[in-house]
FITI-708634 format. One record per residue (C-alpha): residue in one letter; z, x, y. Coordinates in steps of 0.5 Angstrom, whole numbers, padded with zeros to 4 digits, always signed. Each point is the difference from the previous one (the first is absolute). Example, Ala and Ser with C-alpha at 12.3 -4.5 7.8 and 13.67 -1.06 7.14 Angstrom:
residues 2
a+0016+0025-0009 s-0002+0002+0007 
END
This chain:
residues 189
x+0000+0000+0000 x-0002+0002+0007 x+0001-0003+0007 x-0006+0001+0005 x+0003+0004+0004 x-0005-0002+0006 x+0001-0003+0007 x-0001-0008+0001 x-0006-0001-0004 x-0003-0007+0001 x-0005-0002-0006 x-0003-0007-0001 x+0001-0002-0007 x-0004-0007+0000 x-0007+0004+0001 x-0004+0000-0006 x-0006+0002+0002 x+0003+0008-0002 x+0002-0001-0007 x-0006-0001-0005 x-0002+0002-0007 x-0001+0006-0002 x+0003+0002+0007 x+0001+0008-0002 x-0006+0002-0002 x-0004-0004+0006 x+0005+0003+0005 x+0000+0008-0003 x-0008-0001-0001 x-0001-0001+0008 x+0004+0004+0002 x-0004+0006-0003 x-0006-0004+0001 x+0003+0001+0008 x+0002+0006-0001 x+0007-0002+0001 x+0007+0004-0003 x+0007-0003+0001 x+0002-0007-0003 x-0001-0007+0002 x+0006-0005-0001 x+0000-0007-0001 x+0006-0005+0000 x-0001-0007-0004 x+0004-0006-0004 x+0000+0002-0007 x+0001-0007-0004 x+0004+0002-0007 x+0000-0007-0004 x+0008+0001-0003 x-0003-0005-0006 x-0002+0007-0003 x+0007+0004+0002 x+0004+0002-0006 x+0005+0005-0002 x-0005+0004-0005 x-0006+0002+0005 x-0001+0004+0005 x-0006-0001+0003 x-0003-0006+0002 x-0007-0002+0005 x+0002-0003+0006 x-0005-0004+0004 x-0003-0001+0007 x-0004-0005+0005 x-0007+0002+0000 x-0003+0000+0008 x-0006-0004-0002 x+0002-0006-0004 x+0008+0000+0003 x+0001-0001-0008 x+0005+0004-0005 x-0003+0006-0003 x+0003+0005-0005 x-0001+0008+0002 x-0005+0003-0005 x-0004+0007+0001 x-0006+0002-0003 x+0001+0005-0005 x-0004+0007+0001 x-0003+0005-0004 x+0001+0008+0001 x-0006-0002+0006 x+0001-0006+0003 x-0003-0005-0003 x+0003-0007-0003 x+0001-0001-0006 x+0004-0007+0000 x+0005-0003+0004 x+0007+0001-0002 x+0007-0004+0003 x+0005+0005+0004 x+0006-0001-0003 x+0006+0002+0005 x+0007+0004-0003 x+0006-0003+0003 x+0006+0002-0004 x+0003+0003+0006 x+0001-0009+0002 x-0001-0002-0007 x+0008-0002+0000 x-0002-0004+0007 x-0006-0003-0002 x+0004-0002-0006 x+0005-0004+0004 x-0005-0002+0005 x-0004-0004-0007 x+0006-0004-0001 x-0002-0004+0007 x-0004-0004-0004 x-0006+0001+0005 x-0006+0001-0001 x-0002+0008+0004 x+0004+0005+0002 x-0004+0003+0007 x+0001+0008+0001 x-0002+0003+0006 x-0005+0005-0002 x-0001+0008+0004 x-0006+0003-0004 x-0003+0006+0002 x-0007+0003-0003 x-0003+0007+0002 x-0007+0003+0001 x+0002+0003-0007 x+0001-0007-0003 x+0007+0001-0001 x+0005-0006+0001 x+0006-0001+0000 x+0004-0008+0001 x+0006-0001+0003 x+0003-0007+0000 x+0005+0000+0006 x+0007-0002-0001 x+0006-0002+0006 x+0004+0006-0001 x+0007-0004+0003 x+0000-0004-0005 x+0001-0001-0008 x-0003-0002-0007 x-0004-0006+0001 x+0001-0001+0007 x-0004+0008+0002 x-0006-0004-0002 x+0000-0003+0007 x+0000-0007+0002 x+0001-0006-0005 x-0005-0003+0002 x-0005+0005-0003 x+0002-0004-0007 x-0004-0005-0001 x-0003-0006-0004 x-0007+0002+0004 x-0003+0007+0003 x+0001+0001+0007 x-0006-0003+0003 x+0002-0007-0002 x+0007+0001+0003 x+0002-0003+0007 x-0003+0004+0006 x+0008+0000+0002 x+0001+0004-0006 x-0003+0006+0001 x-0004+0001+0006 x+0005+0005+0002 x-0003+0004-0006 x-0006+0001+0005 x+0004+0004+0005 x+0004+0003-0005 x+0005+0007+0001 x+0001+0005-0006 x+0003+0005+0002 x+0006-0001-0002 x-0002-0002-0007 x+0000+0005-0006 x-0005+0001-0005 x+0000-0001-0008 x-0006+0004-0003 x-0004-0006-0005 x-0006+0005-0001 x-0003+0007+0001 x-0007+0002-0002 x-0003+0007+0000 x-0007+0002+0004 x-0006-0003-0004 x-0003+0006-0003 x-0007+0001+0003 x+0004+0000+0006 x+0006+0007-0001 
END
């Protein structure tokens, strides 16, 4: 676990027109394509369906609401050979043992979606990391943020009220729990 060490950062979670499939290997390819180095970060609402959660697994997709149709769309990537091409689509599968224990008690709710605020960061290389951002003050199920972000419908369905203040939102006081970490893709070491 990690605090974001950073002066007030204010990021817009309700933008879906950043988190898309296959969203690494796009971004790390224009920035080459570019001629960019560094990384680009992106901040969405990853939705985690608490039907699937159980005390044996680990790792579990999480879902999101694709910019185009406004609808609920499973992160996948496009599998790749050593070269780069495409060799079938694939679920990305997150690890959340760090707040399994959380995410257990947050099952019992009886509702439907657990959202997680989400920070993922690429790099010209393809290497990713994503963090789901917890409220460091307080404890258990409660560092997940708001009880509002359990629900029996994905964040577009629920009242503006609930989560207009998610557009403007600061996470500079919140911390960081790695959910996965890929290595560069190989034609581009």
């Amino acid at each position: 676990m990690e605090t974001l060490t950073t002066p007030r950062t204010l990021v817009n979670f309700l933008r879906t027109d950043q988190k898309r499939i296959d969203w690494r290997f796009e971004t790390s390819n224009s920035m080459n394509n570019k001629g960019t180095t560094g990384h680009k970060t992106i901040y969405w609402i990853g939705i985690l369906d608490l039907g699937l959660i159980c005390e044996n697994q680990k790792e579990y997709p999480l879902n999101f609401i694709s910019h185009s149709r406004c609808e609920l769309r499973e992160d996948r990537e496009w599998g790749r050979a050593e070269y780069g091409p495409q060799n079938g689509v694939f679920a990305v599968y997150y690890d959340f043992t760090e707040i399994l224990s959380e995410l257990l008690v947050a099952k019992k709710s009886n509702e439907k979606y657990q959202h997680l605020l989400i920070m993922e960061r690429v790099d010209d290389q393809g290497r990713l990391h994503a963090y789901v951002l917890l409220d460091k003050e307080k404890q258990g199920v409660d560092s997940l943020s708001q009880s509002w972000l359990r629900s029996e419908k994905p964040w577009p369905e629920l009242p503006t009220f609930k989560t207009a203040y998610l557009s403007y939102f600061d996470v500079s006081k919140l911390t960081t729990v790695c959910i996965r970490s890929t290595r560069a893709y190989n034609w581009q070491k």
